[in-house]
C-alpha positions in Angstrom: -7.4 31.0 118.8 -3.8 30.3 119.0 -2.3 28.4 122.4 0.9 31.4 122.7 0.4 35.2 121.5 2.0 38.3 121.8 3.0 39.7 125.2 3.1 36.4 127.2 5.9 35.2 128.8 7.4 31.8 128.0 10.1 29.9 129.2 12.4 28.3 126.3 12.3 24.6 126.5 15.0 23.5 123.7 18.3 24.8 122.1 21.2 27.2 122.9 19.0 29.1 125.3 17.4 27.0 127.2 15.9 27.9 130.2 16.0 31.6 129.4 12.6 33.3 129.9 11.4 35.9 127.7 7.8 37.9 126.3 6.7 37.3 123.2 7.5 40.0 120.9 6.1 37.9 117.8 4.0 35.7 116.3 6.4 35.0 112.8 5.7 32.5 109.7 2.1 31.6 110.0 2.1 31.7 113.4 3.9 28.3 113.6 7.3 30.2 115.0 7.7 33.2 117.3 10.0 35.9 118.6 10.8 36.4 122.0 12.4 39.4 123.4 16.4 39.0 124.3 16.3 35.1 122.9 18.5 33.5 120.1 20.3 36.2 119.2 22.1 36.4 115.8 24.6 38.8 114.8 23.7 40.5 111.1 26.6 42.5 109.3 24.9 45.0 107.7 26.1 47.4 104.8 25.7 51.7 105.3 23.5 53.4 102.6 24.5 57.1 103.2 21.6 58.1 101.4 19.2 57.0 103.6 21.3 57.9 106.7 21.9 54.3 108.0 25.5 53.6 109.4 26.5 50.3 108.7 27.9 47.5 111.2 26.9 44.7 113.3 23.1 44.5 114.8 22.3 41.9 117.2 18.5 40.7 116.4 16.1 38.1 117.8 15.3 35.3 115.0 12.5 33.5 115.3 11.7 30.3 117.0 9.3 27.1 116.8 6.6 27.7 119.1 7.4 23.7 120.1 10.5 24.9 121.4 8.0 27.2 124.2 6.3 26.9 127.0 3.7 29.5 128.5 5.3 30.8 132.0 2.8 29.7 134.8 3.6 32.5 137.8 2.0 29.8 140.3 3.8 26.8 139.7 6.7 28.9 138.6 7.6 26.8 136.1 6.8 26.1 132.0 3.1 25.2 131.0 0.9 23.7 128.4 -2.8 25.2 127.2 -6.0 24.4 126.8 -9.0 25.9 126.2 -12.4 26.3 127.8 -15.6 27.9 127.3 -16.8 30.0 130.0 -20.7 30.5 131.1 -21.2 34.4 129.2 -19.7 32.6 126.0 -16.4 33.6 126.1 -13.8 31.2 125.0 -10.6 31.4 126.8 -6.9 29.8 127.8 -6.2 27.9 130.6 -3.2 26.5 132.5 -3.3 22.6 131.9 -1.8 21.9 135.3 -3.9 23.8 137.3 -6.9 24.8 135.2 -6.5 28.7 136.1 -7.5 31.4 133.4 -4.4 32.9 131.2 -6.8 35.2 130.0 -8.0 38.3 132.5 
C-alpha cells in the first residue's frame, strides 16, 4: 500500500516550486517519483510529423518528482502531512493523518 496515490492533493515541500499545491496525476518510476498536476513544468521543443498530423512546437509538460519532495495536504490542519497506516475492526487497512490520526481513506 503506498503512503501518496493518484488523485490526492499534496503540497510540494522542496525545489523551484515550493509551496505550490497540486493532485497527483501520477505515480512515475516504480512508484518512487510522481506527477502532480500544474508542478515543475518543463518546456519540450518538439519536431511536426505531417504524417501523423502533429504540429510541431513548444509543449509545456509536468516531469516527475520524488515523492520525498511531497507531502499529503491535510484540509484540517491546512497544512502538509505525513502517513501512517492502521488496521481498522472489519479488516480493512487504511491511511491515516499522522498529526491527527484521522482517516485519508473514505
Amino acid at each position: 500500500m503506498n503512503k501518496i496515490r493518484k488523485g490526492d492533493e499534496v503540497v510540494i515541500l522542496a525545489g523551484k516550486d515550493r509551496g505550490k499545491r497540486g493532485v497527483v496525476l501520477k505515480a512515475a518510476n516504480a512508484r518512487d517519483r510522481v506527477i502532480v498536476e500544474n508542478v515543475n513544468m518543463a518546456k519540450r521543443h518538439t519536431k511536426g510529423n505531417p504524417g501523423q498530423g502533429t504540429a510541431g512546437g513548444i509543449i509545456e509538460k509536468e516531469m516527475p518528482i520524488h515523492i520525498s519532495n511531497v507531502a499529503i495536504w491535510n484540509p484540517i490542519s491546512s497544512k502538509g502531512d505525513r502517513i501512517g497506516f492502521k488496521d481498522l475492526e472489519d479488516g480493512r487497512k487504511v491511511r491515516i493523518f499522522r498529526s491527527d490520526n484521522e482517516v485519508v481513506d473514505v
